[in-house]
C-alpha positions as CSV (number, residue, x, y, z in Angstrom):
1,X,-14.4,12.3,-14.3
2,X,-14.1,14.6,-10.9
3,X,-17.0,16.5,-11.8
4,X,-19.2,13.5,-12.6
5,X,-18.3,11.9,-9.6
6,X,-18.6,15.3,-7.4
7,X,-22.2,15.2,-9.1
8,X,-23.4,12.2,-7.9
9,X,-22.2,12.9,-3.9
10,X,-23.6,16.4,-4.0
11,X,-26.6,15.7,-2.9
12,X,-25.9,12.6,-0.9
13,X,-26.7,12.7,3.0
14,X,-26.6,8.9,3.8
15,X,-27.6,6.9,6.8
16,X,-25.0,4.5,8.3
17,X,-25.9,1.0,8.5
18,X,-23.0,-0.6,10.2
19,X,-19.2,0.0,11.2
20,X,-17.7,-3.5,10.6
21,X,-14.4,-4.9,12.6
22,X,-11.8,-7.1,11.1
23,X,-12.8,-10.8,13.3
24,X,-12.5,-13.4,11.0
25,X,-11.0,-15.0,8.1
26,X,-12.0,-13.6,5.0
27,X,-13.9,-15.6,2.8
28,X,-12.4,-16.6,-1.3
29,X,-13.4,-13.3,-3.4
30,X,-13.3,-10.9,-0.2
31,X,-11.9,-7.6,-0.9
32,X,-9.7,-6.5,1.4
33,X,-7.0,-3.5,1.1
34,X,-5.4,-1.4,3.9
35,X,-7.3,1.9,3.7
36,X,-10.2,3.0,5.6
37,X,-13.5,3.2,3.4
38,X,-17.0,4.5,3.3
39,X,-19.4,2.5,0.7
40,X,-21.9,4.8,-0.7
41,X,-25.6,3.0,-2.3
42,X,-26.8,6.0,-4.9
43,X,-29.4,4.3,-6.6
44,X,-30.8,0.1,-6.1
45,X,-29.7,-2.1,-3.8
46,X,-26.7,-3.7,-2.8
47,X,-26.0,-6.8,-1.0
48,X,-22.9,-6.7,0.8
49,X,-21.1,-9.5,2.9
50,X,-18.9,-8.1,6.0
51,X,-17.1,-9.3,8.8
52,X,-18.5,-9.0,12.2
53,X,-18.1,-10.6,16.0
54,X,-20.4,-13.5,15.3
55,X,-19.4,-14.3,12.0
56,X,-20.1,-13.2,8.6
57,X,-23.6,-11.2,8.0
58,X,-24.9,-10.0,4.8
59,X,-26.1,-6.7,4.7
60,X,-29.5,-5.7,2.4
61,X,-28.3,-1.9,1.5
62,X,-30.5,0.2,-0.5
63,X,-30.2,4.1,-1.8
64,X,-29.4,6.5,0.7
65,X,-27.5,3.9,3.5
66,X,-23.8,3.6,3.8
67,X,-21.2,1.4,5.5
68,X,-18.4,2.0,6.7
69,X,-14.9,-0.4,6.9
70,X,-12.0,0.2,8.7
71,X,-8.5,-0.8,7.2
72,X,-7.8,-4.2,6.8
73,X,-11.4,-5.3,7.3
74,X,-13.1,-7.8,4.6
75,X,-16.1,-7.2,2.8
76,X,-17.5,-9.3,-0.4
77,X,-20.8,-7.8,-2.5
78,X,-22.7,-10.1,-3.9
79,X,-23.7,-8.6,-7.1
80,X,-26.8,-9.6,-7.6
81,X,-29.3,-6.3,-7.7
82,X,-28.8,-3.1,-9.9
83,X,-27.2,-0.3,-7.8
84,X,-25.1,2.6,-8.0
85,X,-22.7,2.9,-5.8
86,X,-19.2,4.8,-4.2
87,X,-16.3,3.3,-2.6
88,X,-14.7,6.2,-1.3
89,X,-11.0,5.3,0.3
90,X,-9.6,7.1,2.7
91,X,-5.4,7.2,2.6
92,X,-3.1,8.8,4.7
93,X,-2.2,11.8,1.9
94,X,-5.2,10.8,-0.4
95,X,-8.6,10.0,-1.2
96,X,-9.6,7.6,-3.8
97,X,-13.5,7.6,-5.0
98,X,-14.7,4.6,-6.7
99,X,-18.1,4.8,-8.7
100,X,-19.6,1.5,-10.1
101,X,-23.0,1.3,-11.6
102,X,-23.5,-2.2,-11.9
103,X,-26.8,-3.7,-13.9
104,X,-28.1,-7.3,-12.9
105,X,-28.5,-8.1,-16.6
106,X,-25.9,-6.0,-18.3
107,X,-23.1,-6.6,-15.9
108,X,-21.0,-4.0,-15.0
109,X,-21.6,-0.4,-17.1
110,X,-19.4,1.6,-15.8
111,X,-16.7,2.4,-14.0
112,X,-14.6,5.5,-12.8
113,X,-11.5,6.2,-10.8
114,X,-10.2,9.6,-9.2
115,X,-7.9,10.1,-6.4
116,X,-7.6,13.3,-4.8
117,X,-4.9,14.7,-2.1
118,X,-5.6,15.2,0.8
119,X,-5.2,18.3,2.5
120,X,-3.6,18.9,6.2
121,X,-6.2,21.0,7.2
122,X,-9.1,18.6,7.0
123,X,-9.7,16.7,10.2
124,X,-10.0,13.7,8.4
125,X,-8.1,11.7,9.9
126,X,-9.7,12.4,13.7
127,X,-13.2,11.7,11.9
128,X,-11.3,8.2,10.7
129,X,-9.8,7.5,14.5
130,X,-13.2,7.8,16.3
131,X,-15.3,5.8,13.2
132,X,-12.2,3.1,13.8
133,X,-12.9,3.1,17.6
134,X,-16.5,2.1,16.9
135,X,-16.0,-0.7,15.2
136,X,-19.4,-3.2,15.7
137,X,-20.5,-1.2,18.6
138,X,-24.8,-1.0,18.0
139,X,-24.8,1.6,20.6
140,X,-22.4,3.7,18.7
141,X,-24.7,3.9,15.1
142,X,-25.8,7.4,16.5
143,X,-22.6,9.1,16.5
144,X,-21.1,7.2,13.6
145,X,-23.9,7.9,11.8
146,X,-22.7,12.0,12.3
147,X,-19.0,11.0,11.8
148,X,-19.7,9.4,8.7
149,X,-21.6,12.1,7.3
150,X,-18.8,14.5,8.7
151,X,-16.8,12.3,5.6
152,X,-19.0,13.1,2.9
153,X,-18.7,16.6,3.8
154,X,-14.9,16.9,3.3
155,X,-15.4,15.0,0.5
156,X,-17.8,17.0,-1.1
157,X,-15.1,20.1,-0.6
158,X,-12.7,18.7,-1.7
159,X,-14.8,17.8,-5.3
160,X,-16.3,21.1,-6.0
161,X,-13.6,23.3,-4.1
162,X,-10.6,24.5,-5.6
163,X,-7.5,22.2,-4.3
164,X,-4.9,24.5,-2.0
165,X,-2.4,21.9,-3.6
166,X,-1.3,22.0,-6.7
167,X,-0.9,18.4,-8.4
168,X,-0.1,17.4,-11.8
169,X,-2.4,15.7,-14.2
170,X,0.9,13.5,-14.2
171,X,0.6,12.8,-10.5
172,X,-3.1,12.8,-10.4
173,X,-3.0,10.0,-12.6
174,X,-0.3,8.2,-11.3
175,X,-2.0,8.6,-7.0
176,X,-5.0,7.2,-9.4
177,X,-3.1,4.0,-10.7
178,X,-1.8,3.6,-7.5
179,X,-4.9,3.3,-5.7
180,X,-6.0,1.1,-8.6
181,X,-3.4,-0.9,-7.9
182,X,-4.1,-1.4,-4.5
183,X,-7.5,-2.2,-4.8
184,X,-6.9,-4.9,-7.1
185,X,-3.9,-6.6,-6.4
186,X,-5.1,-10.6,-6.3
187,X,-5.9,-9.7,-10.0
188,X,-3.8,-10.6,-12.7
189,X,-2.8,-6.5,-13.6
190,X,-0.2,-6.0,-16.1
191,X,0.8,-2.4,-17.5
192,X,-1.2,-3.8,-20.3
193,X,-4.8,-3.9,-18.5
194,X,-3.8,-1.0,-16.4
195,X,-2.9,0.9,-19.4
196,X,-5.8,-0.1,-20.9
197,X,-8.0,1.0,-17.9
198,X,-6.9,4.5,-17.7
199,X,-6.8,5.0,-21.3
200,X,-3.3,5.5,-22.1
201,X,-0.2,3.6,-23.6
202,X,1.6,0.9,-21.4
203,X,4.8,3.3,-21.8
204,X,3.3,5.8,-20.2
205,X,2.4,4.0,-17.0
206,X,6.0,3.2,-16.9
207,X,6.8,6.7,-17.1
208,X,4.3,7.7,-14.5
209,X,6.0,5.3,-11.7
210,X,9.2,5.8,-12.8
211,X,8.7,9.9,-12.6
212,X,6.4,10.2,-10.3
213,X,6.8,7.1,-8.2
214,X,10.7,6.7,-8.4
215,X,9.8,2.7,-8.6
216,X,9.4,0.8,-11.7
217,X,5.5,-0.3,-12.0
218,X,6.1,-4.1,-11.6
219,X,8.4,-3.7,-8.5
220,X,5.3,-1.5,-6.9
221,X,3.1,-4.3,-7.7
222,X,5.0,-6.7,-5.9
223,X,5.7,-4.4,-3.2
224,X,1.6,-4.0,-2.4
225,X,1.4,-7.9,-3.2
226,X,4.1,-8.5,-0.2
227,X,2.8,-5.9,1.9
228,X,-0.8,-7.9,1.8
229,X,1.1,-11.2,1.7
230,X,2.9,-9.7,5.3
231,X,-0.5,-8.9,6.9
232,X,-2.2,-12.0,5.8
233,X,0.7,-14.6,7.5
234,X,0.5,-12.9,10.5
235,X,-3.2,-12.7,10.2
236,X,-4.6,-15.7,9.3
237,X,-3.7,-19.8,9.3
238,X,-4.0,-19.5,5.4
239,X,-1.5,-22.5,4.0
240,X,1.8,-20.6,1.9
241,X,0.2,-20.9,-1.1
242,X,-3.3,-20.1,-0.2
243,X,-1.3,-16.8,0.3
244,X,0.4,-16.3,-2.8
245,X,-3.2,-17.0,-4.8
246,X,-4.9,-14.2,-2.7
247,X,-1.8,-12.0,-3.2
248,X,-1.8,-12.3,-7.0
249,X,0.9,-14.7,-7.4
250,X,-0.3,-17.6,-9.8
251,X,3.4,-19.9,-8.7
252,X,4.1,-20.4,-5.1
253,X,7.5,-21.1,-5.2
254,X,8.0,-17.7,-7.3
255,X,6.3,-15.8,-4.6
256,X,8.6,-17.9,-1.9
257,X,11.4,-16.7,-4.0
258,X,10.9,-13.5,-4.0
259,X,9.3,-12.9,-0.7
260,X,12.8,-14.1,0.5
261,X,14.7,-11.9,-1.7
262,X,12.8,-8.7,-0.7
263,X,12.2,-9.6,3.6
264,X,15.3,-12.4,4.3
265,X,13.0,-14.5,5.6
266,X,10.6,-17.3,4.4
267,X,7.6,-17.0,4.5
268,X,7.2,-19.6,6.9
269,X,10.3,-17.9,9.1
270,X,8.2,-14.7,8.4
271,X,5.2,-16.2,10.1
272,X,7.0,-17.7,13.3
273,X,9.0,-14.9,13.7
274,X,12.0,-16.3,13.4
């Protein structure tokens, strides 16, 4: 999987389209998740839906053009054109690359997941800060357009280089399911589909966050469901159980329940303050 996905950014020198801000409430079906990342268009085109100062725009990306969006910020693709394309997310110990070749007829075809760690000596996270402080600036493409690039090229060392850390397939898998988890949180992810997704038994995922994580897998859902649910009431004017659909809770008064039983507060106190 890390070599096919170190394959197809090789030879990838992109041209930024647009550093989007987080402005306005994100529409039903937005994907949203606190890490900084860079979408990559390898092959087709791909319409995507951001957030910017005047509203929503939709952006016509084609091969060769990236965008990048800072943590917290919304996006929603539309789906509608054959592409090829990376999501590569950006965390404070780890990166996470997500390839989808999607097909207009066919659907999705495939889809990989690898997450790397991150090594202190990369600048990353300086290259992250200035992208982050050009957020919707037109005057600022230029220099983004370098910083973003500057990206790829850790990226690209940390594919094909040998890592100065040395990580478990164990933990590989498990920073892998983590970001996985993250990404998709609103879904309806059981040990089940995740198991299923990675290719391994639904015992073993519980192994994985139990060793690895120190947390059972369900109470690491619920803490990235809560973590989103925190951000979003503090956020947005979304009604309580507006919230708890977003966040991947199907019954409101569970999530109330248990949003009390892990913070003290309602989430209505939560909101206020109080």
């Amino acid at each position: 999987m890390q070599h096919n996905i170190a394959t197809s950014l090789s030879n990838f020198h992109g041209t930024l389209t647009k550093v989007c801000c987080s402005e306005n409430t994100p529409p039903e079906g937005a994907y949203q998740v606190n890490f900084n990342r860079l979408e990559v268009i390898l092959e087709g085109k791909y319409d995507l839906i951001v957030d910017s100062r005047n509203g929503e725009k939709t952006l016509a990306l084609q091969q060769g053009e990236m965008v990048y969006i800072p943590s917290n910020a919304w996006s929603k693709p539309t789906w509608e054109n054959s592409c090829k394309m990376m999501s590569i997310l950006f965390g404070k110990h780890q990166v996470g690359f997500s390839f989808v070749h999607f097909d207009e007829d066919e659907g999705y075809v495939d889809v990989q997941k690898h997450a790397m760690p991150l090594p202190t000596s990369m600048a990353v996270e300086h290259v992250l800060d200035a992208l982050n402080s050009m957020t919707d600036e037109s005057r600022s493409v230029v220099m983004a357009d370098h910083l973003a690039n500057a990206l790829l090229v850790y990226c690209n060392e940390l594919l094909q280089g040998p890592q100065q850390e040395k990580v478990s397939r164990g933990e590989k898998l498990y920073r892998s399911m983590c970001i996985y988890v993250q990404e998709n949180f609103h879904k309806d992810i059981t040990r089940v589909s995740v198991a299923s997704r990675f290719g391994v038994s639904s015992a073993h995922v519980s192994r994985l966050f139990n060793q690895e994580g120190s947390v059972k897998y369900a109470d690491y859902v619920t803490y990235v469901r809560l973590d989103r649910a925190k951000f979003m009431l503090k956020k947005y004017n979304f009604k309580v159980d507006e919230i708890a659909h977003r966040c991947g809770f199907k019954d409101t008064n569970y999530f109330c329940r248990v949003f009390k039983q892990k913070t003290g507060k309602t989430p209505s106190e939560y909101r206020l303050g109080a």
